[in-house]
C-alpha positions as CSV (number, residue, x, y, z in Angstrom):
1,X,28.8,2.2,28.2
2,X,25.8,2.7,26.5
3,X,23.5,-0.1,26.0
4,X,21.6,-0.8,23.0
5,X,18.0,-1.8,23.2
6,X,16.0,-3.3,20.0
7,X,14.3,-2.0,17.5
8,X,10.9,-3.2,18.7
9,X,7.7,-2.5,15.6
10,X,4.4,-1.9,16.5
11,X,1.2,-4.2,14.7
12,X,-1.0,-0.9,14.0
13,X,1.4,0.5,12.5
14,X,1.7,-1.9,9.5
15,X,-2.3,-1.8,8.9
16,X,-3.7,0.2,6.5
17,X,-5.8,2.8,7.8
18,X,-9.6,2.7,6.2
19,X,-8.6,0.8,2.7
20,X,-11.1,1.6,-0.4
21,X,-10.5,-1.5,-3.6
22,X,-9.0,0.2,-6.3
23,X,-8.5,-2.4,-8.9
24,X,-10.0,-5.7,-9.9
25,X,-10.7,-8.2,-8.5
26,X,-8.0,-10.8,-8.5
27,X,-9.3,-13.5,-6.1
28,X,-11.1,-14.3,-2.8
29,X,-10.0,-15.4,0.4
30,X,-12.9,-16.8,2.2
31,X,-15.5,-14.8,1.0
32,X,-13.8,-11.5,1.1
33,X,-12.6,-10.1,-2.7
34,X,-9.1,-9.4,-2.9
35,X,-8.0,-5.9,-5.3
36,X,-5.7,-5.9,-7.2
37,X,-4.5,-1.9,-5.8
38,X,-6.4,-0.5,-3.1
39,X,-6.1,3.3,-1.7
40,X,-6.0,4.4,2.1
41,X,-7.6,6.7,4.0
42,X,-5.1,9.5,2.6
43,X,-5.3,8.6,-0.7
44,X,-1.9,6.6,-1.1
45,X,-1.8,3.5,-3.3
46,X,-1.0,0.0,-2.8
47,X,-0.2,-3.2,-4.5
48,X,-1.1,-7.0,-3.8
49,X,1.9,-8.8,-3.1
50,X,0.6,-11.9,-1.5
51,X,-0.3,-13.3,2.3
52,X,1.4,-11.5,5.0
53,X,4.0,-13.9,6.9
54,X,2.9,-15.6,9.9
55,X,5.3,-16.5,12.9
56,X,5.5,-20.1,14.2
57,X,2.7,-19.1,16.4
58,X,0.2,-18.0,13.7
59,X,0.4,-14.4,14.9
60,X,1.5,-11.6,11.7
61,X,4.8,-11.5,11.4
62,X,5.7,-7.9,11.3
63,X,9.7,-8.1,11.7
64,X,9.6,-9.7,7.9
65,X,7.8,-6.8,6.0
66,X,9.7,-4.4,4.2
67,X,9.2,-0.5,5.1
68,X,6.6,-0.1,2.3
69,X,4.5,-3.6,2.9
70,X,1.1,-3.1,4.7
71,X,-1.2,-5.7,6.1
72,X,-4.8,-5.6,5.6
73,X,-6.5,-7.9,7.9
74,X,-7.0,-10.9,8.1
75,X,-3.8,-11.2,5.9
76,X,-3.6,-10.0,3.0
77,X,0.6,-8.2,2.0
78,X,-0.2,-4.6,0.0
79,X,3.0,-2.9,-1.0
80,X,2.9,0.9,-1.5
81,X,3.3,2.2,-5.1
82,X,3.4,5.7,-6.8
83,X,0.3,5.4,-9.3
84,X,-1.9,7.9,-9.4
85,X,-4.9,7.5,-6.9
86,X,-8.2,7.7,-7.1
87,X,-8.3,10.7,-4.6
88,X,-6.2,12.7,-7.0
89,X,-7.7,13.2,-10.3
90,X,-5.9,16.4,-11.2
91,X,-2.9,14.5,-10.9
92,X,-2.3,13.1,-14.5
93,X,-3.6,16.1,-16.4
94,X,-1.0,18.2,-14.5
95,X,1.5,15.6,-15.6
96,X,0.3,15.5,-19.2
97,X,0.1,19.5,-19.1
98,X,4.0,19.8,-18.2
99,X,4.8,16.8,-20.5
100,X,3.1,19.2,-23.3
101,X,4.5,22.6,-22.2
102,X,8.3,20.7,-21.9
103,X,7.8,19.8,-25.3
104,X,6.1,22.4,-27.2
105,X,6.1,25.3,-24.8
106,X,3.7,26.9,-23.0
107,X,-0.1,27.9,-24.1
């Protein structure tokens, strides 16, 4: 009989790698700014969602994020989103390009 061992997640995996702000300022914890979006080192987005959850201990609680929620230290709880990023300007003229040729044909 097989025996089944658990699912056991990994801290660095749930930090976001090299974060650039994105969006406005929406507050401060401590001193630090908090963005509304900010971008990652490979140019996907994220959303503020709130603090990340602690464990009775204080330490991040990483068995109570989602599969898209990141942590950026100290605490703060990005989720990922599908806006266009920074990092890819081309990316809503393509869309508005293929929204146009859809609608009226090509150029």
């Amino acid at each position: 009989m097989l025996s089944r061992q658990p699912h056991i997640r990994c801290l660095p995996y749930f930090i976001l790698d090299e974060p650039e702000p994105a969006g406005r300022c929406i507050g401060y914890l401590g001193d630090a700014p908090i963005s509304e979006y900010v971008t990652d080192y490979f140019g996907r987005s994220y959303v503020y969602v709130g603090m990340a959850p602690r464990t009775w201990a204080g330490d991040l609680d990483i068995e109570a994020l989602a599969n898209d929620e990141f942590v950026l230290p100290p605490s703060l709880l990005y989720r990922r989103c599908k806006i266009a990023s920074a990092r890819t300007p081309g990316l809503i003229a393509r869309a508005r390009r293929a929204l146009h040729d859809r609608a009226l044909g090509p150029r």
